[in-house]
C-alpha positions in Angstrom: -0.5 -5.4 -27.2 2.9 -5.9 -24.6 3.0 -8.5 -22.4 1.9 -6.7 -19.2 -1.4 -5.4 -21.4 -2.0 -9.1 -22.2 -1.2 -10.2 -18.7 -3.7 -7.5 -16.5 -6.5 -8.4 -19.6 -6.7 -11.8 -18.0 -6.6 -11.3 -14.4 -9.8 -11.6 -12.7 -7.8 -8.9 -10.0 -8.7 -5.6 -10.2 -6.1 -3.6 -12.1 -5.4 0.4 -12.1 -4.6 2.7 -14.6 -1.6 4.4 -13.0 1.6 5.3 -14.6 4.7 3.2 -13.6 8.3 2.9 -13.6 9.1 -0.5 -13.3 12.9 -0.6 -13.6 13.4 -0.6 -9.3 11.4 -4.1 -9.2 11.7 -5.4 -12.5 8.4 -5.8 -13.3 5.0 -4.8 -12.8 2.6 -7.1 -10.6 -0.5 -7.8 -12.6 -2.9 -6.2 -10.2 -0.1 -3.9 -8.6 0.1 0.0 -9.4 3.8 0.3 -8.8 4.7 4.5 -8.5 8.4 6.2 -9.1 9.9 6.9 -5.8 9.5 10.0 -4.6 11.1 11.5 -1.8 12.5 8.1 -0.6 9.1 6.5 -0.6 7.5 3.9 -2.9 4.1 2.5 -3.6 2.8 -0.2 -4.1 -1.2 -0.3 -4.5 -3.7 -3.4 -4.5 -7.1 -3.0 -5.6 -9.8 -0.6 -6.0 -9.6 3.2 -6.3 -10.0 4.3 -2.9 -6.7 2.0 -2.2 -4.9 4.3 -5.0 -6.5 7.6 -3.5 -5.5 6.3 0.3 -1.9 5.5 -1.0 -1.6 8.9 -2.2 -2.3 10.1 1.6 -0.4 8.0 2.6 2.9 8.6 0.7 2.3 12.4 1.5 2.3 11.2 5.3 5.5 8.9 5.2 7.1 11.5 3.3 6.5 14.4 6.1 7.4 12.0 8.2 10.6 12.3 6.7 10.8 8.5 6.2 13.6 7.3 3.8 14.0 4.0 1.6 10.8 2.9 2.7 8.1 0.9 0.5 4.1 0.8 0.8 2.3 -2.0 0.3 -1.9 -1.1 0.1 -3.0 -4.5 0.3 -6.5 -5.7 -1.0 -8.7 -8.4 0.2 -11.3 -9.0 -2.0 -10.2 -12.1 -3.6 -7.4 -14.6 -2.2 -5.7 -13.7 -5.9 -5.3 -9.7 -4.6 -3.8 -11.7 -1.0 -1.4 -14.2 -3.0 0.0 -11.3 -5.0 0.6 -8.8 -2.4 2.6 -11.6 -0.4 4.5 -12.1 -3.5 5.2 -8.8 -4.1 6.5 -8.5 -0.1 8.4 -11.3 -0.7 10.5 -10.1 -4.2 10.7 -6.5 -2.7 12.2 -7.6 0.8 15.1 -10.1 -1.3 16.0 -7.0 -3.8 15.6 -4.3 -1.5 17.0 -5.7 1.8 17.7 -2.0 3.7 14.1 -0.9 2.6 11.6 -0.4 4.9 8.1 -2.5 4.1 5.1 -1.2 5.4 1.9 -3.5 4.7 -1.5 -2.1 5.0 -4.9 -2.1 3.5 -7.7 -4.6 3.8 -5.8 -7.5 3.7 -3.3 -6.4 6.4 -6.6 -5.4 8.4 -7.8 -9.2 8.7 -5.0 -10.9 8.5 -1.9 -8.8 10.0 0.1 -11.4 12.2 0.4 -13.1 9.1 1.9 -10.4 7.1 3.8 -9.3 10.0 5.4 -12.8 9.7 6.9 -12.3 6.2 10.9 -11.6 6.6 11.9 -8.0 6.1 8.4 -6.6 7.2 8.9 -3.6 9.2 5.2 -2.7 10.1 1.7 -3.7 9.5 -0.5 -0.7 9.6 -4.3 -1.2 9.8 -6.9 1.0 8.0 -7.6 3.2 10.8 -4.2 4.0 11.2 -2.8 4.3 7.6 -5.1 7.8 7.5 -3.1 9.6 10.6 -0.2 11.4 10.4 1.2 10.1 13.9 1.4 6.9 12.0 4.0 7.3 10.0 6.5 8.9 12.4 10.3 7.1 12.8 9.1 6.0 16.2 7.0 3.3 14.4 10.2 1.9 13.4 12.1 1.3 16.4 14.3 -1.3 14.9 13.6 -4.4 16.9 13.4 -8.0 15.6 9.7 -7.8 15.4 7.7 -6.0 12.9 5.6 -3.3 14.4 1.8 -4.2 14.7 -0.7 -1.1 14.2 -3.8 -2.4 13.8 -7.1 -2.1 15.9 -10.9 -3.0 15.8 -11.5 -1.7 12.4 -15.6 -2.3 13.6 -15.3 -0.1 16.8 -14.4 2.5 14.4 -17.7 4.7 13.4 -16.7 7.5 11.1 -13.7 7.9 9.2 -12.3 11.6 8.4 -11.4 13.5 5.1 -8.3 13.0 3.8 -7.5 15.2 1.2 -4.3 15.1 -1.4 -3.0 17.8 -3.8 -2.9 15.0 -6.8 -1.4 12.3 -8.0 2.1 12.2 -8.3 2.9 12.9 -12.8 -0.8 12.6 -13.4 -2.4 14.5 -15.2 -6.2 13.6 -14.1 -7.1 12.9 -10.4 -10.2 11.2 -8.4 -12.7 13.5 -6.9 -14.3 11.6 -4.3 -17.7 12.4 -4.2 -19.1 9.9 -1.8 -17.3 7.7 0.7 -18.4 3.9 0.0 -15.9 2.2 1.8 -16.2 1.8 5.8 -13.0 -0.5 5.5 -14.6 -4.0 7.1 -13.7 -6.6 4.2 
């Protein structure tokens, strides 16, 4: 068993089963799905399966977007553990990849968002209602100020969410079929 198996066996985090390349951070994050770049975008999922289907959406977003050197973190929120990593994982990214673009979003983002909008090299915190549209992840959200773009609203005044569908996951050969939508988002 490698150290990374032995590592995720004993984390009470939620871990996924998704192929990664972990040569651009230099390791894996125990709970983190880390995914190859692909068209100048990067991954990096927290937490539970609809977070690895929603990054997938996402990435295709970003990437018709045309975004470039840009990272994604889909934040979890379920335990303080899922919080402390993510942070972490902000943190390490911005010091070896200070050009990159760091979006933070997910559940955690959602509650907390000033507080990952104060992290240094943050470039947006996108909430959950947001991280599904398109117009989200135009250039305009990055305006290049000294603050971090805030996109986050009410996530409780939202009262359906729509379908997001993706082609696959990126060198997988299985994919999720979402069969019922569980998640309204309010962690």
């Amino acid at each position: 068993m490698s150290e990374t198996e032995t590592d995720q066996s004993r984390s009470s985090v939620p871990t996924l089963d998704i192929d990664s390349d972990d040569s651009h951070t230099g390791a894996v994050q125990t709970a983190a799905a880390i995914s190859p770049a692909r068209d100048a975008v990067e991954l990096v999922t927290f937490g539970c399966r609809l977070n690895a289907y929603e990054s997938e959406v996402m990435r295709d977003h970003a990437a018709a977007a045309g975004l470039e050197d840009t990272i994604i973190i889909n934040t979890c929120a379920v335990t303080s553990e899922a919080e402390r990593q993510a942070r972490q994982t902000i943190r390490k990214l911005a010091r070896e990849r200070p050009g990159a673009k760091i979006v933070v979003t997910g559940c955690a983002a959602q509650i907390n968002p000033d507080s990952f909008a104060g992290i240094e090299g943050v470039s947006a915190v996108i909430g959950n209602d947001a991280k599904m549209k398109r117009e989200s992840w135009t250039n305009a959200l990055f305006g290049g100020g000294d603050e971090p773009t805030v996109l986050v609203n009410d996530i409780m005044a939202v009262r359906e969410t729509a379908e997001h569908l993706i082609e696959g996951f990126d060198g997988r050969a299985r994919a999720f079929i979402q069969v019922q939508q569980g998640c309204d988002h309010r962690c």
